[in-house]
PAMIBA-588425 format. One record per residue (C-alpha): residue in one letter; chain; y, z, x. Coordinates in Angstrom, 2 decimals. Layout:
N
- rest:kette:y:z:x
- A:A:Y:Z:X
...
//
This chain:
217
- rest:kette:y:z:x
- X:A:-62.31:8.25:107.00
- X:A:-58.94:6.56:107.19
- X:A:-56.99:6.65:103.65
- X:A:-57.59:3.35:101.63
- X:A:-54.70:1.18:101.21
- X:A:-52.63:0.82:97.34
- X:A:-51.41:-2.61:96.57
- X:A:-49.89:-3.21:93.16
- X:A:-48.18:-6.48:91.81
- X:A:-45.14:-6.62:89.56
- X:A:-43.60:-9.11:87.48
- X:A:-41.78:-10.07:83.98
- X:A:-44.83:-12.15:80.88
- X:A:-46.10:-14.99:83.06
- X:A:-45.53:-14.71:86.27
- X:A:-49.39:-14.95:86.65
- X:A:-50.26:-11.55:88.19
- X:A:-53.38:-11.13:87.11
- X:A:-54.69:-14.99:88.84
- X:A:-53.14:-14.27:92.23
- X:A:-54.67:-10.33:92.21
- X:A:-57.97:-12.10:91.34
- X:A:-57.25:-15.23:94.24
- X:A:-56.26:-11.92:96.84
- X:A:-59.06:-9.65:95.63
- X:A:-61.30:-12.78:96.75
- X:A:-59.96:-13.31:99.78
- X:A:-60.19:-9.45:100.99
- X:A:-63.98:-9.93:100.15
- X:A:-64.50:-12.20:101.77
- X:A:-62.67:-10.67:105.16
- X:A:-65.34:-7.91:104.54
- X:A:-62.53:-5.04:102.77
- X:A:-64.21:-2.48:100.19
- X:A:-61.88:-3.31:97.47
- X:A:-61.00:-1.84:93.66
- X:A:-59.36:-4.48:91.17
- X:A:-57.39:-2.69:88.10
- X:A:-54.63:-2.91:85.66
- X:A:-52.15:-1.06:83.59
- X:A:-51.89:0.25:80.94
- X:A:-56.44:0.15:81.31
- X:A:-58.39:0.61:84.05
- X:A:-60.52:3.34:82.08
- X:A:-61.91:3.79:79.06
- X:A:-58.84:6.11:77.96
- X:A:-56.25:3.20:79.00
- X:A:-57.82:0.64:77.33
- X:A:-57.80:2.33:74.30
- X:A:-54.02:3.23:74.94
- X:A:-53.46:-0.16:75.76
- X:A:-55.31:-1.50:72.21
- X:A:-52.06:0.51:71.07
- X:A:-48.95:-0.68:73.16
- X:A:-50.22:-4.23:73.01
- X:A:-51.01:-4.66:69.46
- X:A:-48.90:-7.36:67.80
- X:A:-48.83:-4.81:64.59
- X:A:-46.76:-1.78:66.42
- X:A:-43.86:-3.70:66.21
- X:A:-42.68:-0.20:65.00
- X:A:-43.61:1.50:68.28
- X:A:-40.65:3.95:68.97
- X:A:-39.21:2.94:72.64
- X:A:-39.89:6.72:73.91
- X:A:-43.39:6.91:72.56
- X:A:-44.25:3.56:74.43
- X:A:-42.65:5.24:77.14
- X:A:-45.04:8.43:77.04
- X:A:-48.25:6.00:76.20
- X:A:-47.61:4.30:79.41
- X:A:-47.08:7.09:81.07
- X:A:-50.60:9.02:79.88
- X:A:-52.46:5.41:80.50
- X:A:-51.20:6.14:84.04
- X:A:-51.90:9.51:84.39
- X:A:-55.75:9.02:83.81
- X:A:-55.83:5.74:85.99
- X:A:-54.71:7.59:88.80
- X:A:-57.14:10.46:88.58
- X:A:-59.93:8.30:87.38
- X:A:-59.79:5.59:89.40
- X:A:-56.63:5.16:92.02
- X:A:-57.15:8.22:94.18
- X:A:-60.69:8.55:93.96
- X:A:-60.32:5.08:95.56
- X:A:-58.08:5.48:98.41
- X:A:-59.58:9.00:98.88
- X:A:-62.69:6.73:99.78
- X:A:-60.83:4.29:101.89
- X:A:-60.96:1.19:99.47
- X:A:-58.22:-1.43:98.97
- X:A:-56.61:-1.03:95.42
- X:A:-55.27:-3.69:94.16
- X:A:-53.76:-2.99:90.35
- X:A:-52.16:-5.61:88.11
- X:A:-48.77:-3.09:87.83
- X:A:-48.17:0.62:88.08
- X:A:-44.87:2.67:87.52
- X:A:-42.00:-0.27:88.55
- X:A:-43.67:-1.62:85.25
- X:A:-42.75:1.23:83.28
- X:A:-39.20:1.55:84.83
- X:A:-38.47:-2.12:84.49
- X:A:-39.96:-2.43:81.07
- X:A:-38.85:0.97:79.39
- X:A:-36.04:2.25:81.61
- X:A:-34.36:-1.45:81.73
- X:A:-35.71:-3.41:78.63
- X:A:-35.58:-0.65:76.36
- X:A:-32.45:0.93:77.71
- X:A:-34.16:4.63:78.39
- X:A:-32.81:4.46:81.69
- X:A:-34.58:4.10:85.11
- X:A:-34.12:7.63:86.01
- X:A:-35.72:9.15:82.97
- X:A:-38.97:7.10:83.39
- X:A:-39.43:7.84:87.13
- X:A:-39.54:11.78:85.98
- X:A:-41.66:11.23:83.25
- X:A:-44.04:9.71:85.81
- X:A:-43.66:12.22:88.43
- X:A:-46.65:14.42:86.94
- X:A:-48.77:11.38:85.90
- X:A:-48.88:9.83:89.05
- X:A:-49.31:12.99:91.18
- X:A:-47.95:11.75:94.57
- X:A:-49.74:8.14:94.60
- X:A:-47.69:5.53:95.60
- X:A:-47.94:1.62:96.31
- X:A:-48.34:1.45:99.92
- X:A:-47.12:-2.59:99.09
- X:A:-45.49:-4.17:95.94
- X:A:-45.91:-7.73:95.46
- X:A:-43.13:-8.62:93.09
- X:A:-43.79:-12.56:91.33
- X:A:-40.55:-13.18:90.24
- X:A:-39.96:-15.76:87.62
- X:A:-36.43:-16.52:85.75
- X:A:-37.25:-15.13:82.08
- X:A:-36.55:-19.05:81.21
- X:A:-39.63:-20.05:82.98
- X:A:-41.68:-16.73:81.44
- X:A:-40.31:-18.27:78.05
- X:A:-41.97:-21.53:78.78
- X:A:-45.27:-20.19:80.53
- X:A:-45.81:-17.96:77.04
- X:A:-45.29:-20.93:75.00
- X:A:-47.36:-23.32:76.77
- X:A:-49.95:-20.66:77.06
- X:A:-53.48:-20.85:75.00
- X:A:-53.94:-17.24:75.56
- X:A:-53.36:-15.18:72.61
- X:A:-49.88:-13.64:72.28
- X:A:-49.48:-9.62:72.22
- X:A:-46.83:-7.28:71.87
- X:A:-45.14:-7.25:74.50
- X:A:-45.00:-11.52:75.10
- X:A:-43.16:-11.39:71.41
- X:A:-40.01:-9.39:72.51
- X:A:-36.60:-11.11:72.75
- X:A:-34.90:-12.60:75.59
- X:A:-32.30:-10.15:76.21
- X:A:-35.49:-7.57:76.50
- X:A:-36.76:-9.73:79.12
- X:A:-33.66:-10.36:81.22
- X:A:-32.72:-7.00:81.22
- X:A:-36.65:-6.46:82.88
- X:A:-35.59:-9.01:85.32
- X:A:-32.94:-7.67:86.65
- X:A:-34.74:-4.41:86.75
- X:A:-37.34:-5.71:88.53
- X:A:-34.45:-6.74:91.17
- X:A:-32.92:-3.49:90.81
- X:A:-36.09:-1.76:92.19
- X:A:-36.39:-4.17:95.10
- X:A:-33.09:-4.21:96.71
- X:A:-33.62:-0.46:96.61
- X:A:-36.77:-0.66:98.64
- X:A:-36.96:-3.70:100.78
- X:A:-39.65:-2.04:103.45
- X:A:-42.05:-1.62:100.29
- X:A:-41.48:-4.83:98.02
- X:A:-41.97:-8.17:98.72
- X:A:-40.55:-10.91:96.60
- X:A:-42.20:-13.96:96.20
- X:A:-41.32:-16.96:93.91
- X:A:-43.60:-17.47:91.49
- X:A:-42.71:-20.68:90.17
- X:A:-44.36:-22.14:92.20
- X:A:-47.28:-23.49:92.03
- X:A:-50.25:-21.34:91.77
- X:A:-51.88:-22.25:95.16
- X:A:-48.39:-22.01:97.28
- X:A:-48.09:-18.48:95.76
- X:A:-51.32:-17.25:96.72
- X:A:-50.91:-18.22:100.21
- X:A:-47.89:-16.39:100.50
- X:A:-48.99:-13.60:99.03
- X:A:-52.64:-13.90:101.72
- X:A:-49.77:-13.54:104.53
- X:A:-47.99:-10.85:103.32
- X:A:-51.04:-8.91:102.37
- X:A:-52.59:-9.67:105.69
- X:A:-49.74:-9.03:107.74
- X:A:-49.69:-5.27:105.75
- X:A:-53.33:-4.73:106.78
- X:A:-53.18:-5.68:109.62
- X:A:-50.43:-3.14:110.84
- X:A:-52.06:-0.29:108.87
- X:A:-55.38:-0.49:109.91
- X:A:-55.13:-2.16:113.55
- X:A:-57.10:-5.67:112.70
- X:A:-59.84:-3.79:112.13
- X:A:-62.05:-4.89:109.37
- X:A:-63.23:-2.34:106.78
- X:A:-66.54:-2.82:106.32
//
């Protein structure tokens, strides 16, 4: 059995990752792929509980390089848990972030440097890698107004201040000049049906070259 195939989306508080992985995830059903939907920090019972922690309006205390290590455990039992198992099965994984998270948000934002969170991640991720990034990039003036106009309940990390969240957009650019062949950029402000179809192209185009228009299932 072929290796599955590891699709992650990236992207600054409301760039609306998590409707265009559920809009994709539908669309791959539908084209008969086996596929896994998850998030970070979550995606198992250990994560979640790590997220209750990181996203908890009340840790406004949280010291910078214990978020960092949170993350990184989260991530650590998502990939054992649930990421490899996956691909080791031959499924499409599609997870709402994964480590450009944790070096745009704690190596940029918080200053701990880029370098320092990609070796703290080394162990946790084990060798699994995004075979495709799907970066939503939105201007942290639009995130601003997205949060704000938003009837979803704020957490952590949508309270931080702007300078935090230009400093993980520029990151986020950072990490995909650096690798063009695995990042694809797509403007997320627009509207929420043009960026799904964009996003349907790219990830079909990806597919199709790595398994040969062949349909999983």
């Amino acid at each position: 059995m072929r290796r599955g195939f590891f699709i992650t989306f990236e992207g600054g508080e409301g760039a609306g990752k998590s409707i265009q992985v559920e809009i994709l995830a539908s669309h791959l059903f539908e084209e008969g792929y086996d596929v896994v939907v998850t998030r970070e920090p979550g995606g198992t019972r250990i994560g979640e509980q790590i997220r209750a922690i990181t996203h908890n309006t009340e840790n406004v205390d949280l010291n910078p390089v214990a978020e960092a290590y949170l993350m990184s455990a989260a991530r650590a039992q998502h990939v054992a848990q649930v990421i490899e198992p996956s691909l080791e099965s031959g499924k499409v994984v599609l997870s709402d972030r994964f480590v450009d998270s944790s070096i745009s948000y704690q190596g940029y934002g918080r200053k701990l440097g880029p370098d320092l969170i990609k070796n703290l991640n080394a162990l946790a991720v084990n060798g699994a890698a995004p075979d495709l990034t799907i970066l939503l990039s939105v201007t942290p003036e639009v995130s601003m107004k997205r949060r704000n106009k938003s009837k979803k309940a704020k957490d952590r990390l949508d309270l931080q201040q702007h300078d935090f969240y230009s400093r993980v957009y520029e990151g986020y650019k950072v990490l995909a000049k650096k690798e063009p062949n695995r990042f694809i950029v797509v403007d997320a402000g627009k509207s929420i049906e043009k960026v799904a179809t964009e996003v349907w192209d790219v990830t079909q185009r990806a597919l199709n070259e790595y398994y040969g228009k062949i349909k999983k299932k």
